[in-house]
MARDREN-526870 format. One record per residue: residue in three letters; x, y negated, z negated of N, C-alpha, C in turn. Coordinates in pm, whole numbers, m for minus. Layout:
N
<atom><r>ALA</r><n_px>X</n_px><n_py>Y</n_py><n_pz>Z</n_pz><ca_px>X</ca_px><ca_py>Y</ca_py><ca_pz>Z</ca_pz><c_px>X</c_px><c_py>Y</c_py><c_pz>Z</c_pz></atom>
...
END
This chain:
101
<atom><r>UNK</r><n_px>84</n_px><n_py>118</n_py><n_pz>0</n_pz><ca_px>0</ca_px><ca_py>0</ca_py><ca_pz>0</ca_pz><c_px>89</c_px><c_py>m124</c_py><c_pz>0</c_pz></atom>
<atom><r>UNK</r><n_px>44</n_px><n_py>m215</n_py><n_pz>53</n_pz><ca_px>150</ca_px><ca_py>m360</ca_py><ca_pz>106</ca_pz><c_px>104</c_px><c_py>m438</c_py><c_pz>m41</c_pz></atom>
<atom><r>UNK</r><n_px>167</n_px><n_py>m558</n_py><n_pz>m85</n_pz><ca_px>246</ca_px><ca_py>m640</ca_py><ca_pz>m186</ca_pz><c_px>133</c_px><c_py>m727</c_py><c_pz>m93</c_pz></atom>
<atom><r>UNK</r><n_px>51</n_px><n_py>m760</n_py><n_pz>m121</n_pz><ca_px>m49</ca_px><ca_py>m869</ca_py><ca_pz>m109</ca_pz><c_px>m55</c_px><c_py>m1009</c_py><c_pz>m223</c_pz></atom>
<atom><r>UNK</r><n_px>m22</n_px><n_py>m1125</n_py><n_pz>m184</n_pz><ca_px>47</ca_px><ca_py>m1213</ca_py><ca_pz>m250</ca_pz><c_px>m115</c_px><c_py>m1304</c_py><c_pz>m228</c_pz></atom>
<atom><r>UNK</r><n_px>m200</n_px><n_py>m1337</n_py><n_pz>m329</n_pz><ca_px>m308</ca_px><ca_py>m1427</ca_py><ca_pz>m302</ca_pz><c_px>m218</c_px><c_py>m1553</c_py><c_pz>m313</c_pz></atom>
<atom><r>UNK</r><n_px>m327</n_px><n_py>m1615</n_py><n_pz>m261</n_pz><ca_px>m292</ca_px><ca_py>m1799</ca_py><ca_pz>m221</ca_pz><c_px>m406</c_px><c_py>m1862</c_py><c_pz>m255</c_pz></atom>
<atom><r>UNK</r><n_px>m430</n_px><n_py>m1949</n_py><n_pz>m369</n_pz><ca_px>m523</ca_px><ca_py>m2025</ca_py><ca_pz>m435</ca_pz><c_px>m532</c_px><c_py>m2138</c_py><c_pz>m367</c_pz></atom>
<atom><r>UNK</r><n_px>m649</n_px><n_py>m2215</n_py><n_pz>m344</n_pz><ca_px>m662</ca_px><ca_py>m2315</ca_py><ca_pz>m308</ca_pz><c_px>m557</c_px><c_py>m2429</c_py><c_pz>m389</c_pz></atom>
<atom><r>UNK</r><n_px>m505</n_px><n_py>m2534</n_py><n_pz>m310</n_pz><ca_px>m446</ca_px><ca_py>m2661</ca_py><ca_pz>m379</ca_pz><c_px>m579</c_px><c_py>m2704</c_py><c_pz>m464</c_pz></atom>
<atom><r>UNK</r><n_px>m684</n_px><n_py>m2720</n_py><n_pz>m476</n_pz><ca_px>m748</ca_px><ca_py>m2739</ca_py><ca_pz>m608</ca_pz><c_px>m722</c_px><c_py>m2676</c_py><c_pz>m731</c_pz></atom>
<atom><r>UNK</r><n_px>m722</n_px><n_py>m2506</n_py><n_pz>m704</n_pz><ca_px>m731</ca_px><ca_py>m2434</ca_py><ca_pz>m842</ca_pz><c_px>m592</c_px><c_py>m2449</c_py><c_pz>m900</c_pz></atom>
<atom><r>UNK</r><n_px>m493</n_px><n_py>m2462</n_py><n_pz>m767</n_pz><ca_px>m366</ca_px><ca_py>m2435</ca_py><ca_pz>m834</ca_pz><c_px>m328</c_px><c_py>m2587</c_py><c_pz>m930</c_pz></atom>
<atom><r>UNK</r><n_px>m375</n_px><n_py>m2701</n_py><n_pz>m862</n_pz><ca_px>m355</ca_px><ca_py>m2798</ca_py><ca_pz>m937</ca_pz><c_px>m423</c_px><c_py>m2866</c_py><c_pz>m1055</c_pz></atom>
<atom><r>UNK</r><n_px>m559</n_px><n_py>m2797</n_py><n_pz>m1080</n_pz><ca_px>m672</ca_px><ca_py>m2752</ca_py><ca_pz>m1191</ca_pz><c_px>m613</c_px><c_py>m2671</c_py><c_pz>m1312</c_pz></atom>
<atom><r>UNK</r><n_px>m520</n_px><n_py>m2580</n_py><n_pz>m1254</n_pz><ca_px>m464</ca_px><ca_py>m2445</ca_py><ca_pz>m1364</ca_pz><c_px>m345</c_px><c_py>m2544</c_py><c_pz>m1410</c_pz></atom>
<atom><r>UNK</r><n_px>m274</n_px><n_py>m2608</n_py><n_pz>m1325</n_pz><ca_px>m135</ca_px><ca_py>m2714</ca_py><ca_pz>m1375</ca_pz><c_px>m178</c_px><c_py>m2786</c_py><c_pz>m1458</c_pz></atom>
<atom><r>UNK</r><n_px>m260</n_px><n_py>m2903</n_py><n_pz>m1400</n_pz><ca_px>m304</ca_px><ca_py>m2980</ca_py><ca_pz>m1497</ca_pz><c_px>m353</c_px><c_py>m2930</c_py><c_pz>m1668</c_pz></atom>
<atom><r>UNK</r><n_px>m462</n_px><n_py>m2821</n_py><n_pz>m1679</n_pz><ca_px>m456</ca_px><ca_py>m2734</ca_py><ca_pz>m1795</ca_pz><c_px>m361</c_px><c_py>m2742</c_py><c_pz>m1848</c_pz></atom>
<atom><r>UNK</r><n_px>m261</n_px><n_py>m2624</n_py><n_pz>m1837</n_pz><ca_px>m141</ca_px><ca_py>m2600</ca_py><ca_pz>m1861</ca_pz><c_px>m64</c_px><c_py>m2701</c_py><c_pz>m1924</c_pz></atom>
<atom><r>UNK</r><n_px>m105</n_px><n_py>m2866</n_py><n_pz>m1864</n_pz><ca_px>m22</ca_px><ca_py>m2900</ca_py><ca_pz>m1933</ca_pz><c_px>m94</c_px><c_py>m2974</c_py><c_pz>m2028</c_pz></atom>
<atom><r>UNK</r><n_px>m222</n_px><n_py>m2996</n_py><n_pz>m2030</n_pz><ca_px>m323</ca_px><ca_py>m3036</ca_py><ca_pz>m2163</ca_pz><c_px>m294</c_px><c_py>m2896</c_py><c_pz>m2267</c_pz></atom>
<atom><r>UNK</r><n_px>m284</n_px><n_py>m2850</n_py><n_pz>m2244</n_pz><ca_px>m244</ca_px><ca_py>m2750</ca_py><ca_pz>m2351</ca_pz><c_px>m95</c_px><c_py>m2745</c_py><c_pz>m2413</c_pz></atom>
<atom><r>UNK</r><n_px>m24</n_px><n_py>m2799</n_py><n_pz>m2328</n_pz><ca_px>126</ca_px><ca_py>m2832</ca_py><ca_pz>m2416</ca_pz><c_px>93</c_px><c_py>m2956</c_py><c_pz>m2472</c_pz></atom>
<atom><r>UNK</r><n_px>55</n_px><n_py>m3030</n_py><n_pz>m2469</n_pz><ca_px>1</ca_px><ca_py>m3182</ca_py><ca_pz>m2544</ca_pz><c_px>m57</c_px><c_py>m3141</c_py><c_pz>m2654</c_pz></atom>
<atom><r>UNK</r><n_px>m127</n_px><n_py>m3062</n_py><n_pz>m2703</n_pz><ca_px>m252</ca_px><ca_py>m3005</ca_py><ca_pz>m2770</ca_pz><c_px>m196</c_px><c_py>m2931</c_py><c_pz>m2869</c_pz></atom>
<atom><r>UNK</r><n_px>m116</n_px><n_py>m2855</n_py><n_pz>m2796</n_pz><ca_px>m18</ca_px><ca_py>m2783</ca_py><ca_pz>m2906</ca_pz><c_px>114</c_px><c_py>m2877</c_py><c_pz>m2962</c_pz></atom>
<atom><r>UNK</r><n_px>205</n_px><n_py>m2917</n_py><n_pz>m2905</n_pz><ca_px>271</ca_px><ca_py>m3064</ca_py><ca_pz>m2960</ca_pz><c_px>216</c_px><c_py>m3092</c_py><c_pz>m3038</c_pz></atom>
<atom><r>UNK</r><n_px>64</n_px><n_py>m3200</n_py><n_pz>m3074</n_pz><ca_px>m3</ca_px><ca_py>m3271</ca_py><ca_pz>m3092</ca_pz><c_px>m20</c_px><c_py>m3208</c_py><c_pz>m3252</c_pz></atom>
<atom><r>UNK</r><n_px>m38</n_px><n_py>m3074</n_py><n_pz>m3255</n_pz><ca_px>m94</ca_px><ca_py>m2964</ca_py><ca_pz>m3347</ca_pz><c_px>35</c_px><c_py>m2983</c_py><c_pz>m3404</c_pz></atom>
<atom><r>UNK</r><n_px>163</n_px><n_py>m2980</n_py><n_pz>m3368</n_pz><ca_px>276</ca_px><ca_py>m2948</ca_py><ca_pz>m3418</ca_pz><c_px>333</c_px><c_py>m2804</c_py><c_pz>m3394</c_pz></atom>
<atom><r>UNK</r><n_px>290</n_px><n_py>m2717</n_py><n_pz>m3353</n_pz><ca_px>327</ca_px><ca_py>m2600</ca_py><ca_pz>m3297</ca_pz><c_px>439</c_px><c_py>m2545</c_py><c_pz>m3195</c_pz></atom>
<atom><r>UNK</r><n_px>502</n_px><n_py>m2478</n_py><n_pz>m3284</n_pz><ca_px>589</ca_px><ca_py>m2390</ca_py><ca_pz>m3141</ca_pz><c_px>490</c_px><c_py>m2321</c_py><c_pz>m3069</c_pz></atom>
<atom><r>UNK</r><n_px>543</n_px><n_py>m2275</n_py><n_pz>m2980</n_pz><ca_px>502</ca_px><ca_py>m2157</ca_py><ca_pz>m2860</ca_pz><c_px>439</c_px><c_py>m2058</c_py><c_pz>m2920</c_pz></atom>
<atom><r>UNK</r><n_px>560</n_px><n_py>m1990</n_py><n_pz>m3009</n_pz><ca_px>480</ca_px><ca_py>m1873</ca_py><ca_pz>m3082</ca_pz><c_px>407</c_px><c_py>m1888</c_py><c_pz>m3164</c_pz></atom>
<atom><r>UNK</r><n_px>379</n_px><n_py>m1986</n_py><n_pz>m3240</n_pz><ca_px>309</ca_px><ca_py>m2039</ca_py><ca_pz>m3363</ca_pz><c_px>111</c_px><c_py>m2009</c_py><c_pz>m3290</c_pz></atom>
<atom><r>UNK</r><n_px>136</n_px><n_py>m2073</n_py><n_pz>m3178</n_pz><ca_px>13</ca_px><ca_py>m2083</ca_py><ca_pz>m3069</ca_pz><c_px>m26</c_px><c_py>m1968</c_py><c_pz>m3027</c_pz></atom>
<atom><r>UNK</r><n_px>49</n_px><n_py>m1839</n_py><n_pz>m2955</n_pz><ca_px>61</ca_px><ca_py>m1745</ca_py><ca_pz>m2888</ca_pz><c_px>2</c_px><c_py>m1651</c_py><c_pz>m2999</c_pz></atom>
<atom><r>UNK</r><n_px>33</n_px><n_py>m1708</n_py><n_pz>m3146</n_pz><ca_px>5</ca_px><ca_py>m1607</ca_py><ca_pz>m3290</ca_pz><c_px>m130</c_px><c_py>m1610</c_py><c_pz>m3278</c_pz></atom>
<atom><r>UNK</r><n_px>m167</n_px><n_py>m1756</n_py><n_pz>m3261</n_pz><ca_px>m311</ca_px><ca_py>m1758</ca_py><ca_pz>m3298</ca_pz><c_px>m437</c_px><c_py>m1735</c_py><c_pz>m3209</c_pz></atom>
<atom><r>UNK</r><n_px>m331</n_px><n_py>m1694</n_py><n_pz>m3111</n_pz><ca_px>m435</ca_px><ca_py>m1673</ca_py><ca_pz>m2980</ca_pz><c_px>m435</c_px><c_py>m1533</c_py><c_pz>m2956</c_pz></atom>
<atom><r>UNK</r><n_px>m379</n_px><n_py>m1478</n_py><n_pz>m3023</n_pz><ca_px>m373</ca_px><ca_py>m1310</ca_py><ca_pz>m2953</ca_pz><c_px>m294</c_px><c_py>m1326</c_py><c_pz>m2845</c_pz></atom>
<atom><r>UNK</r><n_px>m205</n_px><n_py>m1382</n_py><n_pz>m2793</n_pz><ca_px>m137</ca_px><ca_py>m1343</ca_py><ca_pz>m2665</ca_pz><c_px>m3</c_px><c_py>m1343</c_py><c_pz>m2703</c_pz></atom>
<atom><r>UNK</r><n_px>44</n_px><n_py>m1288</n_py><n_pz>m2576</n_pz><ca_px>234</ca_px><ca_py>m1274</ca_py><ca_pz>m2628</ca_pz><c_px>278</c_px><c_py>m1438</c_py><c_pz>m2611</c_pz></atom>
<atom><r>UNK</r><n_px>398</n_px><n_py>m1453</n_py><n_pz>m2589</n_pz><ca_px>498</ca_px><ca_py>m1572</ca_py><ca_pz>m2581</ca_pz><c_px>493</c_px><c_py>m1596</c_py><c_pz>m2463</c_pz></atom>
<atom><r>UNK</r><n_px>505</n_px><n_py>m1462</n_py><n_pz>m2369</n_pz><ca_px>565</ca_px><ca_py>m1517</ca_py><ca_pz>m2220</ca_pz><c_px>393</c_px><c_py>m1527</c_py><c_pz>m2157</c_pz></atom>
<atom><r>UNK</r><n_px>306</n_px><n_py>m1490</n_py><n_pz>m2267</n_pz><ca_px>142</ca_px><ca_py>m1524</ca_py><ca_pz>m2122</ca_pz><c_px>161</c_px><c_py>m1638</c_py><c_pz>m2192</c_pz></atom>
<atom><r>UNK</r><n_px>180</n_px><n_py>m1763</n_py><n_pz>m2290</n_pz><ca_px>168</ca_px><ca_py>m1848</ca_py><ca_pz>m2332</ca_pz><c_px>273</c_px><c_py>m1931</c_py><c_pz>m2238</c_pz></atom>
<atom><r>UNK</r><n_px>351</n_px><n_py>m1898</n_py><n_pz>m2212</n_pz><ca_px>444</ca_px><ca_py>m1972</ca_py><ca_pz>m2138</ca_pz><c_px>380</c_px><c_py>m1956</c_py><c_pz>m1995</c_pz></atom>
<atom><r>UNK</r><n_px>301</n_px><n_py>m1882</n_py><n_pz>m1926</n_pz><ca_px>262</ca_px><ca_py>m1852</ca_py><ca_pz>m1781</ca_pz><c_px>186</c_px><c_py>m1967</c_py><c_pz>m1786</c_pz></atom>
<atom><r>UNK</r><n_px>54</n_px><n_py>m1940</n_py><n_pz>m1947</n_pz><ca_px>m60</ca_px><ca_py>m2029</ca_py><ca_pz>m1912</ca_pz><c_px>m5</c_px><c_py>m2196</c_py><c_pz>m1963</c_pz></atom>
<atom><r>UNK</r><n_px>108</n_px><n_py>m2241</n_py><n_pz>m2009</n_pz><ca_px>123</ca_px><ca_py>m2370</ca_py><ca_pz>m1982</ca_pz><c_px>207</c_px><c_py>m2426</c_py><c_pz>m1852</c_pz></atom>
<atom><r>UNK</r><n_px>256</n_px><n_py>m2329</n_py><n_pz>m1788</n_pz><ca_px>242</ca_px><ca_py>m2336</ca_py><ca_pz>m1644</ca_pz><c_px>166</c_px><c_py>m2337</c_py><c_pz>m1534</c_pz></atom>
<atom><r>UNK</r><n_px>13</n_px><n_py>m2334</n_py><n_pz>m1623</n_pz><ca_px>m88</ca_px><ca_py>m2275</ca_py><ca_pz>m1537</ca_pz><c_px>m118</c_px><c_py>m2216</c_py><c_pz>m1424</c_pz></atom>
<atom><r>UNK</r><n_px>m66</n_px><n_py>m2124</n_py><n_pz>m1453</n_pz><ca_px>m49</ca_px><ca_py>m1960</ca_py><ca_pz>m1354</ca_pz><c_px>m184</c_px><c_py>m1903</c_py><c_pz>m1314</c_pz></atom>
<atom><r>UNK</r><n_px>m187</n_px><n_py>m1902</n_py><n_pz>m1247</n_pz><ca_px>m370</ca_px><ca_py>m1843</ca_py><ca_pz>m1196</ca_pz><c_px>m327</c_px><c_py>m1677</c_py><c_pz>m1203</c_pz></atom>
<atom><r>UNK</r><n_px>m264</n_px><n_py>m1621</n_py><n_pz>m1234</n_pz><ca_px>m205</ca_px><ca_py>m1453</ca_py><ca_pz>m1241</ca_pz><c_px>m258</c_px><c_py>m1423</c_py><c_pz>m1403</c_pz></atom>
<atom><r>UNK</r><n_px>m304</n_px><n_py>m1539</n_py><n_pz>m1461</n_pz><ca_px>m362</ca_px><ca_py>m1481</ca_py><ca_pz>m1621</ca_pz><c_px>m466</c_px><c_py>m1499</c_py><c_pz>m1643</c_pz></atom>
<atom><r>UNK</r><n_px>m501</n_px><n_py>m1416</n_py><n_pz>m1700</n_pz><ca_px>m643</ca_px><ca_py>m1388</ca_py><ca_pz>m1752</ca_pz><c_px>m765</c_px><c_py>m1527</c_py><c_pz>m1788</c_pz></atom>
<atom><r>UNK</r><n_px>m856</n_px><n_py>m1547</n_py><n_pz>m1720</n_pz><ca_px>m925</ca_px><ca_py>m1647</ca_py><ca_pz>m1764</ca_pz><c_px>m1002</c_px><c_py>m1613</c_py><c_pz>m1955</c_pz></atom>
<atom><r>UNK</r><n_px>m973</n_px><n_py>m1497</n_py><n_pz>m2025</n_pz><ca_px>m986</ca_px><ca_py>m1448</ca_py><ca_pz>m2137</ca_pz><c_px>m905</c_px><c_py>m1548</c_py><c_pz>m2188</c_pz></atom>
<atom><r>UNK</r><n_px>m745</n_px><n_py>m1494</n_py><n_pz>m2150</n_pz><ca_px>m625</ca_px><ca_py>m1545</ca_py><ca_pz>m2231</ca_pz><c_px>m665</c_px><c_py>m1682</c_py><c_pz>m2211</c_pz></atom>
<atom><r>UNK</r><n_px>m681</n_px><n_py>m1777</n_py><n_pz>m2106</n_pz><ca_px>m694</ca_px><ca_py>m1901</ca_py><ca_pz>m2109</ca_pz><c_px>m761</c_px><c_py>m1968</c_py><c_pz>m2238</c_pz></atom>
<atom><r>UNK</r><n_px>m902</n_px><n_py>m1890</n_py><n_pz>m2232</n_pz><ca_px>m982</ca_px><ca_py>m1902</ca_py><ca_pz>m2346</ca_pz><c_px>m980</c_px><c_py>m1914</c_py><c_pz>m2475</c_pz></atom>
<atom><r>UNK</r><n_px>m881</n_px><n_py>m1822</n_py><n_pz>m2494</n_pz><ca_px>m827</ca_px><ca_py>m1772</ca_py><ca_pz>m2632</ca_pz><c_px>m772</c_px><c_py>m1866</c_py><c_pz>m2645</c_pz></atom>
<atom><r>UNK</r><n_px>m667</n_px><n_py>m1924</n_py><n_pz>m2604</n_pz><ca_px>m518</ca_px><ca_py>m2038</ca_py><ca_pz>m2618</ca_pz><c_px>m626</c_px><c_py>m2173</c_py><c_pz>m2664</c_pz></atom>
<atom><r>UNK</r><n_px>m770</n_px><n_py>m2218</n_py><n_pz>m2575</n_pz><ca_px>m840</ca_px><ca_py>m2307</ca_py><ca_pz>m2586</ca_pz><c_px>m913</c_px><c_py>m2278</c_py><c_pz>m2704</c_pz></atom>
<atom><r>UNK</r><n_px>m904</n_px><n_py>m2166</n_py><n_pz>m2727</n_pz><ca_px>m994</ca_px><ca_py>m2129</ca_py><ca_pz>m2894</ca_pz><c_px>m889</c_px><c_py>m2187</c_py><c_pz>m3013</c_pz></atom>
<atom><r>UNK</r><n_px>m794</n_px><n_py>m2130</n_py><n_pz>m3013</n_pz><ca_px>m647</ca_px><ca_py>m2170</ca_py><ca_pz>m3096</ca_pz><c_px>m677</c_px><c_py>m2275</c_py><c_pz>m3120</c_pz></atom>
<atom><r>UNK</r><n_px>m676</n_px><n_py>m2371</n_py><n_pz>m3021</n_pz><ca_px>m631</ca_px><ca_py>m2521</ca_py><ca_pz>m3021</ca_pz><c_px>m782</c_px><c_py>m2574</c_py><c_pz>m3076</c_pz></atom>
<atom><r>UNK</r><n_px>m858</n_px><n_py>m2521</n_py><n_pz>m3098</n_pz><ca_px>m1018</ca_px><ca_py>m2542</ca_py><ca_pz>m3172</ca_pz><c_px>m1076</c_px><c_py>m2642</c_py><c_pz>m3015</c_pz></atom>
<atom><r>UNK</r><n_px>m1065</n_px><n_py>m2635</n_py><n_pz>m2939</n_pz><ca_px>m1083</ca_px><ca_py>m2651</ca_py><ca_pz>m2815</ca_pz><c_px>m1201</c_px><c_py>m2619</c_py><c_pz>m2673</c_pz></atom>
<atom><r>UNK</r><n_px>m1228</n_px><n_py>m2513</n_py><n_pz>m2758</n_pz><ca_px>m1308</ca_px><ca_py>m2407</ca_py><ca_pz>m2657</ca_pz><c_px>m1458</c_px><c_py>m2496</c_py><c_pz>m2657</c_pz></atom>
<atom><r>UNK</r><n_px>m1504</n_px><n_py>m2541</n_py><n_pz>m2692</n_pz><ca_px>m1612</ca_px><ca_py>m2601</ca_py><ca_pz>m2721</ca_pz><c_px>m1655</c_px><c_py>m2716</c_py><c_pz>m2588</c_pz></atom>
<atom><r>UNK</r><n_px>m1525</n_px><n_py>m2772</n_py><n_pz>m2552</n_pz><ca_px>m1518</ca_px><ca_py>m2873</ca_py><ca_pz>m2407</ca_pz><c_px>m1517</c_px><c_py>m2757</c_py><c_pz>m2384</c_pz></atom>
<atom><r>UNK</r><n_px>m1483</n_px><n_py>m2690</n_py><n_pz>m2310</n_pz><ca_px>m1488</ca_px><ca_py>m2556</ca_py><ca_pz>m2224</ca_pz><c_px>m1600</c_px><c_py>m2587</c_py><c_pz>m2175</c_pz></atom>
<atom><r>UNK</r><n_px>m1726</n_px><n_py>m2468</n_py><n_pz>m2274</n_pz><ca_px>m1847</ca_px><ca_py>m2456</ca_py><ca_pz>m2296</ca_pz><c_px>m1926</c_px><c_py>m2559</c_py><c_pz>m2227</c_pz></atom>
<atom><r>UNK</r><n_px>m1877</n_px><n_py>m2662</n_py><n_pz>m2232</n_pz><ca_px>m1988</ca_px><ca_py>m2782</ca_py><ca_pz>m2157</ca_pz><c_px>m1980</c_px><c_py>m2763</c_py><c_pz>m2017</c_pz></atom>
<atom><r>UNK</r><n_px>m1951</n_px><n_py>m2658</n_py><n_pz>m1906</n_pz><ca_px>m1905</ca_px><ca_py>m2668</ca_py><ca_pz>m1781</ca_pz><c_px>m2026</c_px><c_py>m2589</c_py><c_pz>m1768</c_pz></atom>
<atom><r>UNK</r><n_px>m2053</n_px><n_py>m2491</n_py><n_pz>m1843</n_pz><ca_px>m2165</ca_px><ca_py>m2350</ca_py><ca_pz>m1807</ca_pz><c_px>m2285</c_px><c_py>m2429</c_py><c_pz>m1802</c_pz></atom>
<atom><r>UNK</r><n_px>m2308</n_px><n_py>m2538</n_py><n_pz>m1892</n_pz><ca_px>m2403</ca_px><ca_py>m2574</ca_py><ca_pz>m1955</ca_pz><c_px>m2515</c_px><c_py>m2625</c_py><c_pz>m1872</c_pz></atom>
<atom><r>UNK</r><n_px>m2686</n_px><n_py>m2554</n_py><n_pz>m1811</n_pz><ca_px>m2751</ca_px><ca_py>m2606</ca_py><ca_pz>m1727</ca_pz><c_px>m2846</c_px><c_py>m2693</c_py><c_pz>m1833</c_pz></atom>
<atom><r>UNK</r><n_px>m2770</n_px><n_py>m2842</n_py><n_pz>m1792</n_pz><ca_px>m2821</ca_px><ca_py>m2970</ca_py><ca_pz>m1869</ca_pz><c_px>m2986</c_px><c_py>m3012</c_py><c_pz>m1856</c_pz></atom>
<atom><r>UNK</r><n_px>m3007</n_px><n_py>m3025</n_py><n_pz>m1729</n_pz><ca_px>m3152</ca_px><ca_py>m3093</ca_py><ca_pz>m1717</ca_pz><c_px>m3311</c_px><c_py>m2968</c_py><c_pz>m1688</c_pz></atom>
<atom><r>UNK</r><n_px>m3367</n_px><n_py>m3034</n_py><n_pz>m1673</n_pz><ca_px>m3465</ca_px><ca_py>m2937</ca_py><ca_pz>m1695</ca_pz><c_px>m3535</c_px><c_py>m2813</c_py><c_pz>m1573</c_pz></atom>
<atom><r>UNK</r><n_px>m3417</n_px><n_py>m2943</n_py><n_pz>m1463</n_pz><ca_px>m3473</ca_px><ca_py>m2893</ca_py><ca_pz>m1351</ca_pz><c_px>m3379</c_px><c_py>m2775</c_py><c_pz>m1310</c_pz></atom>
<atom><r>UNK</r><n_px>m3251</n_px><n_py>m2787</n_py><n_pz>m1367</n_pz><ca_px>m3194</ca_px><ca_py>m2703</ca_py><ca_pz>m1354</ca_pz><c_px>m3185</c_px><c_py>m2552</c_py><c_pz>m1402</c_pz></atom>
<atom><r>UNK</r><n_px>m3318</n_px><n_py>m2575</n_py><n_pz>m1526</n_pz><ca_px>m3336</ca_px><ca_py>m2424</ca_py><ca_pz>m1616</ca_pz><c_px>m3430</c_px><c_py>m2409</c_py><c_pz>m1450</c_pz></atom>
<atom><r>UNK</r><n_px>m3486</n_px><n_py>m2482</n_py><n_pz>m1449</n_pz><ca_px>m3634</ca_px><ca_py>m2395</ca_py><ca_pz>m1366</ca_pz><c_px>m3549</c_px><c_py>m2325</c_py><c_pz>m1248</c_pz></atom>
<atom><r>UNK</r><n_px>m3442</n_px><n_py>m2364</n_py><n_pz>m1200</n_pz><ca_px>m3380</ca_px><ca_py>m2337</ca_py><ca_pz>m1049</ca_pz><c_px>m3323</c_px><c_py>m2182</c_py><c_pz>m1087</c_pz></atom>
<atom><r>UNK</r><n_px>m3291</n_px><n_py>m2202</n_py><n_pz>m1194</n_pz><ca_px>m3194</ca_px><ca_py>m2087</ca_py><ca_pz>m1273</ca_pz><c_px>m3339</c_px><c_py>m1987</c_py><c_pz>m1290</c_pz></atom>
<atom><r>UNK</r><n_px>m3386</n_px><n_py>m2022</n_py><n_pz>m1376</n_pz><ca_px>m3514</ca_px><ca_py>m1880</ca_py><ca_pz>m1357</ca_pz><c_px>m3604</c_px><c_py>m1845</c_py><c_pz>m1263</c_pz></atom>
<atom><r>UNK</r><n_px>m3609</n_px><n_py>m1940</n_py><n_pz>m1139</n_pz><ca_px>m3606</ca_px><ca_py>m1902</ca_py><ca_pz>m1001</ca_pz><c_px>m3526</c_px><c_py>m1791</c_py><c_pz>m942</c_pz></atom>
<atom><r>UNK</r><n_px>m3392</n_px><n_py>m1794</n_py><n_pz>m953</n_pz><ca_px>m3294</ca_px><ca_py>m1765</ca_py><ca_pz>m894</ca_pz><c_px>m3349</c_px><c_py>m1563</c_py><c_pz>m871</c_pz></atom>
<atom><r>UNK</r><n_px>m3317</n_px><n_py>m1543</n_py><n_pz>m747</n_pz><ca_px>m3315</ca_px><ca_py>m1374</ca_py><ca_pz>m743</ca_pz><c_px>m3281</c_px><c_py>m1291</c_py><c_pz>m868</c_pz></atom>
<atom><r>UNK</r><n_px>m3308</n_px><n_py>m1145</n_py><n_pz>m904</n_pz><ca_px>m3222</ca_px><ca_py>m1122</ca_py><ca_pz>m1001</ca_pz><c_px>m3068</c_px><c_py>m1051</c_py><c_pz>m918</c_pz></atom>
<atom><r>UNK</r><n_px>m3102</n_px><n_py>m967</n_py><n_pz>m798</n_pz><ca_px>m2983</ca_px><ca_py>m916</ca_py><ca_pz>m746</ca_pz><c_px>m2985</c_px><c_py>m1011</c_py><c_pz>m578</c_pz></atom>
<atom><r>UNK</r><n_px>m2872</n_px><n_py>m1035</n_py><n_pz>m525</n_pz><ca_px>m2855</ca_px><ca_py>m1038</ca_py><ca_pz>m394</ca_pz><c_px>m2836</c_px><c_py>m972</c_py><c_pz>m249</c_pz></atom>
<atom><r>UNK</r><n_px>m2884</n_px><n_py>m927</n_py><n_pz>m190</n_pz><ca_px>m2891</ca_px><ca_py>m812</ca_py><ca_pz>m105</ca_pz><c_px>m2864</c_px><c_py>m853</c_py><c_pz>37</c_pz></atom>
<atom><r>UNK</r><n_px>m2735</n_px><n_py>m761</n_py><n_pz>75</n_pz><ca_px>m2699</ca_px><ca_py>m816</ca_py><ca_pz>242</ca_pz><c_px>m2849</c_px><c_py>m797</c_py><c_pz>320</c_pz></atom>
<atom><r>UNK</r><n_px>m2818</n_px><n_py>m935</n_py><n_pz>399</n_pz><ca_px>m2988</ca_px><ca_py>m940</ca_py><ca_pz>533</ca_pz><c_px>m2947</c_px><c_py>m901</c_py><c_pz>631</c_pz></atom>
END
């Protein structure tokens, strides 16, 4: 089987950077080493070092976790969030499965 190398859009890749580096600010900010962070997140040192590189090769979990650490996760949460009213109705509209036509 061939070494298939994905290629992220220049959005995600510069979406995952930017992260990456709100999360070294965050942790700084906290006063934290690397590992101090990596402790509190459940992850090793070197996914902590990927995800303040913001590496799209890690886990959107691990991301999570690191944003939990940092008591953080909560901005997260506001992205899922269907705000207005019209948007519940569109949502319980919605199919339950999608099926090729």
């Amino acid at each position: 089987m061939a070494n298939i190398k994905l290629i992220h859009p220049i959005d995600v890749r510069d979406t995952l950077r930017q992260l990456g580096e709100r999360i070294v600010i965050a942790r700084k900010a906290a006063g934290w080493r690397q590992i101090d962070l990596a402790d509190r997140a459940g992850v090793s040192r070197s996914t902590l070092v990927e995800i303040e590189k913001g590496s799209p090769h890690v886990t959107i979990g691990n991301y999570l976790a690191v944003l939990w650490a940092l008591n953080i996760l909560d901005d997260v949460d506001k992205i899922a969030v269907l705000e207005s009213d019209s948007h519940r109705l569109m949502a319980s509209q919605l199919p339950k499965r999608i099926r090729n036509g």
